[in-house]
C-alpha positions in Angstrom: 0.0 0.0 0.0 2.5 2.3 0.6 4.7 2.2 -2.4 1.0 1.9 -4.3 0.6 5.7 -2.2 4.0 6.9 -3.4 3.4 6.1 -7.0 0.3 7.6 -7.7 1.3 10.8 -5.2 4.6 11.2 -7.3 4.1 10.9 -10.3 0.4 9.8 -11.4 -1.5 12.3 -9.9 0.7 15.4 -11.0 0.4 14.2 -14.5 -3.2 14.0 -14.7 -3.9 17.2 -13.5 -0.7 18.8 -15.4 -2.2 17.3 -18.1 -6.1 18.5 -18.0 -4.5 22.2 -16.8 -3.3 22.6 -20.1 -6.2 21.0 -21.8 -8.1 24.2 -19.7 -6.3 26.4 -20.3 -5.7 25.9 -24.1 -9.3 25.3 -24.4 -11.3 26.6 -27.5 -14.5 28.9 -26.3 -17.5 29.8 -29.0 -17.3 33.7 -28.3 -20.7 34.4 -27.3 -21.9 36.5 -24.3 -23.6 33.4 -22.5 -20.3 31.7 -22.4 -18.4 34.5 -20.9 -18.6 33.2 -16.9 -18.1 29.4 -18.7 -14.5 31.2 -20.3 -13.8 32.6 -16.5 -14.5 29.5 -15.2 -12.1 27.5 -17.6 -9.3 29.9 -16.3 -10.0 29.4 -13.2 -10.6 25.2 -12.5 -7.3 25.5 -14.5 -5.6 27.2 -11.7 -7.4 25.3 -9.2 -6.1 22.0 -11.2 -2.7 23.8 -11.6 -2.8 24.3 -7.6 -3.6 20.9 -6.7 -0.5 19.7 -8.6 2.2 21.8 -7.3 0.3 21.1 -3.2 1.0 17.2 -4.4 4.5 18.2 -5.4 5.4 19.6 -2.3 4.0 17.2 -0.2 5.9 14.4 -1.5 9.4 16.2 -2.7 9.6 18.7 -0.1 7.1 17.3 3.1 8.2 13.9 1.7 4.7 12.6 2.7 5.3 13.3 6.2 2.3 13.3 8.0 4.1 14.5 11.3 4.8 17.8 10.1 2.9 20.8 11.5 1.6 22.0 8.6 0.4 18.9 6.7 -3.1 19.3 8.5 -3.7 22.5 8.3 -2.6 22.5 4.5 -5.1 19.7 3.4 -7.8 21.5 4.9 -7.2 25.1 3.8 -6.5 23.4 0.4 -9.7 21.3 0.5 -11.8 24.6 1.4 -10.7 26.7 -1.4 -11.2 23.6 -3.7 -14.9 23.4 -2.3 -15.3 27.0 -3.2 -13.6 26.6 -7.1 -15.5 23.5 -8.0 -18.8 24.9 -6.3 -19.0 28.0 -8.1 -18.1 26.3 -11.0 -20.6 23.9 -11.3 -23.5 26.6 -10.6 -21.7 29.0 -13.5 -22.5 26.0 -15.8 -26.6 26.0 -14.9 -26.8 29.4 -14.0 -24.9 31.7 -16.5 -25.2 34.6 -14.5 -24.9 34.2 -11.1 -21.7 34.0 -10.2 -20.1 37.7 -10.2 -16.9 38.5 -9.1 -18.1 40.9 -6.0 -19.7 37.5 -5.3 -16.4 35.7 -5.7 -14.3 38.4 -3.6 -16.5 38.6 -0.7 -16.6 34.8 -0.1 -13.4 34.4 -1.4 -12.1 36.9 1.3 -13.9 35.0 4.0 -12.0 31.9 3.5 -8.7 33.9 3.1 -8.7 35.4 6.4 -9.4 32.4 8.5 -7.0 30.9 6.8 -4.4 33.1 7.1 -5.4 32.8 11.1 -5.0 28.9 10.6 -1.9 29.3 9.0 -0.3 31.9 11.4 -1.6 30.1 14.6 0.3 26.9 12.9 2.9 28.6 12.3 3.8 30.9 15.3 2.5 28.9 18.6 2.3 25.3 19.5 0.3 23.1 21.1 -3.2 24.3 22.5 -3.5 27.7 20.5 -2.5 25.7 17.2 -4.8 22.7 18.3 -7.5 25.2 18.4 -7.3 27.3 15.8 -7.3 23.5 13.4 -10.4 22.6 14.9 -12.0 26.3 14.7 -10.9 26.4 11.0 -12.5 22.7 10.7 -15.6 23.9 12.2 -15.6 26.9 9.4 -15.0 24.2 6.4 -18.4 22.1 7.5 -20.2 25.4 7.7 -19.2 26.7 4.0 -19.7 22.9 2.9 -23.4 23.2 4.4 -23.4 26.7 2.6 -21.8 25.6 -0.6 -24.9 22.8 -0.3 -27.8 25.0 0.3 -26.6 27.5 -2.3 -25.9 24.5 -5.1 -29.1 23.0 -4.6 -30.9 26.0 -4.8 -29.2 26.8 -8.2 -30.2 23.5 -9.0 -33.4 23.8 -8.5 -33.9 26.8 -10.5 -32.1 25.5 -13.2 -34.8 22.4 -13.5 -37.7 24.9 -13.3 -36.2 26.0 -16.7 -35.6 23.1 -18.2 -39.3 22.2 -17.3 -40.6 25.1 -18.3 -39.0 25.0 -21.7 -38.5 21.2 -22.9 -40.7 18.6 -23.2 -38.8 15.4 -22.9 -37.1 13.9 -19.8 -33.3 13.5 -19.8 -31.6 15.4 -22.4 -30.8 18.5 -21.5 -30.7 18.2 -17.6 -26.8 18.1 -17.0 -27.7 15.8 -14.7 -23.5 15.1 -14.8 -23.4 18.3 -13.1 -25.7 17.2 -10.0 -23.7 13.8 -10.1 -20.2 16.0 -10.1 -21.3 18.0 -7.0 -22.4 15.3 -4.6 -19.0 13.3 -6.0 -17.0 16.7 -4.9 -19.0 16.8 -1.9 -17.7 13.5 -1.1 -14.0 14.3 -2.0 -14.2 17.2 0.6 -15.9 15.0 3.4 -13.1 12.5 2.7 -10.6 15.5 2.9 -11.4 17.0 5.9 -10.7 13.1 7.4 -7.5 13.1 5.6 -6.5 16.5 7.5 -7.9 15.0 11.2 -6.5 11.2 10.3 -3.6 12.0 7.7 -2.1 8.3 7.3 -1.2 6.3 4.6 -4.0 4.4 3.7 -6.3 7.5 4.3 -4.5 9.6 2.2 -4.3 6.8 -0.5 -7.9 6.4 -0.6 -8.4 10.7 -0.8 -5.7 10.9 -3.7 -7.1 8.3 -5.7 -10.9 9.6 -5.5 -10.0 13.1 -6.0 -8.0 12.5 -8.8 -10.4 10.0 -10.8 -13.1 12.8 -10.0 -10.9 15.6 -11.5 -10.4 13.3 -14.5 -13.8 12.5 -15.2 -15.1 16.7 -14.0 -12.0 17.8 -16.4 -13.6 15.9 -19.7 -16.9 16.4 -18.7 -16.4 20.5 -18.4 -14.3 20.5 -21.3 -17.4 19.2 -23.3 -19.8 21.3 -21.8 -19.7 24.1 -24.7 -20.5 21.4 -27.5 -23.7 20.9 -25.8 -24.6 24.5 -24.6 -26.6 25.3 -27.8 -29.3 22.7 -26.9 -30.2 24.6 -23.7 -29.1 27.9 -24.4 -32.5 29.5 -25.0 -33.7 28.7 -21.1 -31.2 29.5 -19.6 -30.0 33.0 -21.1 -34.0 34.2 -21.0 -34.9 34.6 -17.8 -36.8 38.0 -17.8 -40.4 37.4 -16.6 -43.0 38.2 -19.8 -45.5 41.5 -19.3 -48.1 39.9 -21.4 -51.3 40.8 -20.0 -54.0 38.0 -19.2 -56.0 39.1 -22.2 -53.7 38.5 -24.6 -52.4 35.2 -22.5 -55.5 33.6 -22.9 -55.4 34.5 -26.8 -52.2 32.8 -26.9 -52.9 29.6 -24.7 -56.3 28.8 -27.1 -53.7 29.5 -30.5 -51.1 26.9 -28.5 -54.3 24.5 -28.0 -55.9 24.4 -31.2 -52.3 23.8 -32.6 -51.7 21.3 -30.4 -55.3 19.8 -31.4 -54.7 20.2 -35.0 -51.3 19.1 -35.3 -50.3 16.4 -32.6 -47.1 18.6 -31.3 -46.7 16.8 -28.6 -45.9 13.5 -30.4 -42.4 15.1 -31.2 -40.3 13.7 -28.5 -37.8 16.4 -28.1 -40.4 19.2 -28.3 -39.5 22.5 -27.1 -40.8 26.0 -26.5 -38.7 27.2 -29.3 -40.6 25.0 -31.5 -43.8 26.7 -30.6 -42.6 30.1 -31.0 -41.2 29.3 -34.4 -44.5 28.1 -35.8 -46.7 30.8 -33.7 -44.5 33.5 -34.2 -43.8 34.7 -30.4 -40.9 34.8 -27.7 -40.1 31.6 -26.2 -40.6 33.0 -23.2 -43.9 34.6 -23.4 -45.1 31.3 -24.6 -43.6 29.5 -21.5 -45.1 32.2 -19.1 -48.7 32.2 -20.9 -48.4 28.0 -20.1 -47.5 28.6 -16.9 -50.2 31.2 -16.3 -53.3 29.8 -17.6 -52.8 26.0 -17.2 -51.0 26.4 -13.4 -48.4 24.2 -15.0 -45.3 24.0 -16.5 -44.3 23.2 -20.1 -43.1 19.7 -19.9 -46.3 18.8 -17.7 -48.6 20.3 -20.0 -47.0 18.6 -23.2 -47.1 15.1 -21.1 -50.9 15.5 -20.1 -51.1 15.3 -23.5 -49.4 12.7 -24.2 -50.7 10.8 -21.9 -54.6 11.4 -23.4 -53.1 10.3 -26.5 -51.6 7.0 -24.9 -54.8 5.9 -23.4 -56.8 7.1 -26.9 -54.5 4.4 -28.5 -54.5 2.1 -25.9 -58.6 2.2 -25.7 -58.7 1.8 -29.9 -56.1 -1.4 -29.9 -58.7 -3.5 -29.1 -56.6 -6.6 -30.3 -53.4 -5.1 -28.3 -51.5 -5.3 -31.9 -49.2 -2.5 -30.5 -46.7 -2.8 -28.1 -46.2 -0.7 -24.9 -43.3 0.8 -26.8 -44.7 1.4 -29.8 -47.9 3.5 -28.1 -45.3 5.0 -26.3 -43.4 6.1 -28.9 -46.4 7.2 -31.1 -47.5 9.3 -28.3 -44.3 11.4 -28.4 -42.7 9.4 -25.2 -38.9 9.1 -25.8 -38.2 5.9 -24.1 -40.6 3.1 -22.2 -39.3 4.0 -18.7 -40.6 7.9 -19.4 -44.0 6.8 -20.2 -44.4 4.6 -17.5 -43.3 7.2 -14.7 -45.4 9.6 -16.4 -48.5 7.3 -17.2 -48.8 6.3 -13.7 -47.8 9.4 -11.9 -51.1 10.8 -14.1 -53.3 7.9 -14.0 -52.2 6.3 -11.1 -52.1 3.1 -13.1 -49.3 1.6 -15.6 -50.3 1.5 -19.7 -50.1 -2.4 -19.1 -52.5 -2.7 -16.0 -54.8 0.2 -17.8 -54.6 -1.9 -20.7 -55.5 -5.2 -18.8 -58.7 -3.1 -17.6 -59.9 -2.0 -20.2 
């Protein structure tokens, strides 16, 4: 185990992140204005990969590993907390284009500075008790910014499916649910940090290394790739003034949306979207969203599945000789997959299509 540690803490980790560093930094950005936090973002998890290389470094050429020294606890942890605050702001720049500002960054940012600079000067300058405490007081600070960084992500998150809801009709694409998965993953890394700074042996630090650097692999690609798919979702997420329409003319626009619906069978497009709509009714995507929203007390992706559920059980009721399969009427109702139709089917009907089927 402990040549295993030495290995991948001298040379494998360094070269992974060396290597995704200059991937970010020498990263090709679309120049649009949507992407601008994205672009300060890339600079950024660049130095925060960049960081994490030289601390790893250090550690094993210069603190040779040692987990006696003085500093090697304090160091994890203050390096853990500014890593929570990188990767967290991060990840919410990618679902929320403009909430992270930099008066934003600088005030939290500042936060963390100064307590560590207490940490570090306490470590530093005194011994014993007064160092003791000032760990565990600059512990105590990390769990309440990770609780922070939790509520605030979450939040973020939250908003960010409201959108997608509100402007898409199908179920998975589109949801970075990656990001949600990178989070609770980076979460993880900084819950097995702070045990690495209050237990910092071998086989803990082993197990820390080797997590955080598959996850900052795996984030590296993933973020890299993020602009290649931005133009699928860029339209909810860059519109986010509320329409003025007044309820008049909402109701004018939620019968035209109706009888087109009626007419045409929209909703049997899997991958609708609001856009669609606005294209073929000649209005803003997002006074079409708000009018849904409005006058059915529902968002897009519910209405569009109401829908398609009526449409399911009209197809259902006319296949008398159940020639169709489940998938099929799934698929001809505008369903993308058979697992979709079923969570929505019976979350509307309280039923599945093959039990309402068996009843009818």
């Amino acid at each position: 185990m402990e040549q295993l540690y030495h290995i991948i803490d001298a040379f494998f980790a360094p070269g992974i992140l060396l290597g995704m560093t200059i991937c970010l930094f020498f990263l090709h950005i679309p120049p649009k204005a949507a992407l601008r936090n994205y672009r300060r973002a890339r600079l950024i998890m660049g130095s925060a990969y960049l960081l994490y290389a030289i601390c790893i470094y250090l550690e094993y050429h210069v603190f040779e590993g040692s987990g006696s020294n003085t500093l090697t606890r304090p160091i994890i942890l203050t390096i853990a907390c500014y890593q929570a605050f990188l990767f967290t702001y991060t990840l919410i720049t990618l679902i929320r284009i403009n909430y992270v500002t930099l008066r934003r960054l600088i005030i939290e940012g500042s936060v963390i500075t100064i307590m560590t600079i207490g940490l570090l000067v306490a470590s530093i300058c005194y011994s014993g008790t007064v160092a003791q405490w000032a760990f565990w007081i600059y512990a105590a600070f990390y769990l309440v910014m990770l609780t922070h960084f939790v509520i605030v992500f979450f939040r973020e998150h939250k908003h960010y499916a409201s959108l997608m809801d509100n402007y898409f009709s199908d179920e998975d694409s589109r949801r970075l649910n990656w990001v949600k998965r990178s989070f609770l993953v980076s979460l993880g890394v900084g819950i097995l940090a702070l045990l690495y700074a209050l237990l910092p042996v071998e086989a803990v630090a082993l197990l820390f290394v080797t997590v955080a650097i598959v996850f900052y692999a795996a984030f590296g690609v993933r973020f890299i790739n993020y602009a290649h798919h931005f133009n699928s979702f860029e339209s909810a997420i860059v519109t986010e003034s509320e329409a003025q329409d007044e309820e008049p003319a909402q109701l004018e626009l939620i019968e035209r949306i109706d009888a087109l619906m009626q007419q045409e069978k929209l909703y049997r497009k899997c991958d609708l979207s609001v856009n669609d709509l606005a294209q073929r009714l000649g209005e803003q995507p997002r006074t079409i969203s708000a009018a849904i929203n409005a006058s059915k007390q529902t968002n897009f992706k519910t209405y569009i599945n109401e829908l398609r559920v009526l449409e399911a059980k009209a197809l259902l009721d006319g296949d008398k000789s159940n020639s169709r399969t489940i998938d099929a009427i799934a698929s001809e109702s505008g369903f993308s997959n058979r697992s979709s139709f079923y969570r929505v089917f019976k979350r509307s009907q309280g039923i599945s299509p093959t039990d309402y089927r068996l009843s009818h």
